[in-house]
N, C-alpha and C positions, 0 to 999 in steps of 0.2 A: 242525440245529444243536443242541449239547448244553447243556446248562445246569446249573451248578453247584447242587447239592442239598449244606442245610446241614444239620449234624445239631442237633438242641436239645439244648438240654443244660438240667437244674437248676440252675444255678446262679445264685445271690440277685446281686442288684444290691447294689455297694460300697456302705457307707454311706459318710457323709462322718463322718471324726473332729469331736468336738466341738472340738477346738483349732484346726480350719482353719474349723469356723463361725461362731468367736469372733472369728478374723482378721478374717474379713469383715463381722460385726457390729461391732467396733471402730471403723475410717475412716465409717462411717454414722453412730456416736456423736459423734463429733468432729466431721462436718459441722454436726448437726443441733444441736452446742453452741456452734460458731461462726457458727452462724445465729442462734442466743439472743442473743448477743454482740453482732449486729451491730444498729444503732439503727438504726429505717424512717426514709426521707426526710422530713423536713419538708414538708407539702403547705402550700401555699401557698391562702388563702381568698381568693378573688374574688370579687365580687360581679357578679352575672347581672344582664346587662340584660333585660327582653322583647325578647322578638323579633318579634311580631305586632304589624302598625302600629297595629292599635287599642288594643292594651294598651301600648306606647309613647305614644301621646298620653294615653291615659289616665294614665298613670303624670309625666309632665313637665307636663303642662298643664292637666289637672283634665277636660277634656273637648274633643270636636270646636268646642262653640260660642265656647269662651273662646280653642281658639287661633287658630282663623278671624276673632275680634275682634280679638287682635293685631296678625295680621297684616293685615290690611285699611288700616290707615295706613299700614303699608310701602310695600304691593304697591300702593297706588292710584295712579295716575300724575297729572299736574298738576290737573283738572279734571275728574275724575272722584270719586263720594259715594262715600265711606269705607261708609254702609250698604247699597249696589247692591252693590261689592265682597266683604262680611261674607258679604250671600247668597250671593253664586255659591261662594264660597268652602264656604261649610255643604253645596254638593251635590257639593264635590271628593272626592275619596278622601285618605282617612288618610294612604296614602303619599306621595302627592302631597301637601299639607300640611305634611307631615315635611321632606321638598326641600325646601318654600318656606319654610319655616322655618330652615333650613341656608342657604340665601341670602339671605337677610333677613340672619341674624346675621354670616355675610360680609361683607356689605357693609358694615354697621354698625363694624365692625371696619377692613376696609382704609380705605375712603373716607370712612364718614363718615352720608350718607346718598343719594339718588336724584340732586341734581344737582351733588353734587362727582364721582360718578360718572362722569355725563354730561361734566363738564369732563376730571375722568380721562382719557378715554376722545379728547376733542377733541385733548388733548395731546400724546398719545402718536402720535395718526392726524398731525399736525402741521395739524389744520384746525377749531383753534380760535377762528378766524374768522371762518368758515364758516356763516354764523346756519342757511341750508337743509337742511344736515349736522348741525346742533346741535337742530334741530326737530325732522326725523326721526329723531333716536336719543331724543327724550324720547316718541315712541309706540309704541318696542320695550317689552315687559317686562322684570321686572327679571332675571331668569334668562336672557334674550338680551342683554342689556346687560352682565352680569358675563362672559358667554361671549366678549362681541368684547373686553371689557377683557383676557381673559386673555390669547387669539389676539394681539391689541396688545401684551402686557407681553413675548409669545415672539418676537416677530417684532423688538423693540428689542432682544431680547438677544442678537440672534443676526447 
């Protein structure tokens, strides 16, 4: 098979006219002024929560032991010491703390406190008559007690 042999030749490579590189440097000028022109977005400042539960407790509560004090009148149930609860609470984890500090203040909020809860919760079931039913829901915790309240609150709406 034959193959096409080219000759070289001398000849220079076209410049480009200064006027055709003016063309094209112009539309780059004008971008680069109507970029000037244009005002950056307004950033918006927000302020960062911590994200590590211990630097969240530290930062809302002052420390682990002040808000395990807190909580410990919440979270104690009828007949049980506010200071046996304080403890167990000081060997919980941060996150855990943090939850029981979000349901604490739930409750506090919807109901009230531990046995308007408990009635909450009698009324909705329609067995607030119930004394053996009203017994056994005051030795759930408060995190299982808010849970049947809600399951209760979805189950009347529906």
């Amino acid at each position: 098979m034959a193959t096409k042999k080219t000759e070289k030749t001398d000849k220079a490579p076209k410049k480009k006219s200064a006027s055709s590189a003016q063309k094209k440097a112009a539309p780059a000028q004008k971008k680069s002024a109507a970029a000037k022109e244009k005002k950056p977005p307004k950033q918006k400042v927000v302020e960062t929560k911590a994200r590590h539960p211990k630097a969240r407790v530290l930062e809302a509560h002052g420390g682990k032991d002040a808000l395990a004090k807190s909580l410990a009148a919440t979270l104690a149930k009828g007949d049980e010491d506010t200071d046996q609860v304080e403890a167990r609470l000081r060997t919980a984890s941060n996150a855990q703390l943090l939850r029981l500090q979000q349901i604490s203040e739930m409750v506090k909020q919807k109901w009230g406190n531990r046995d308007k809860l408990i009635a909450a919760i009698g009324t909705v079931e329609k067995k607030s008559g119930d004394k053996d039913y009203l017994a056994k829901l005051e030795t759930y915790s408060l995190a299982h007690l808010v849970d049947l309240a809600k399951a209760a609150e979805r189950r009347a709406r529906a």
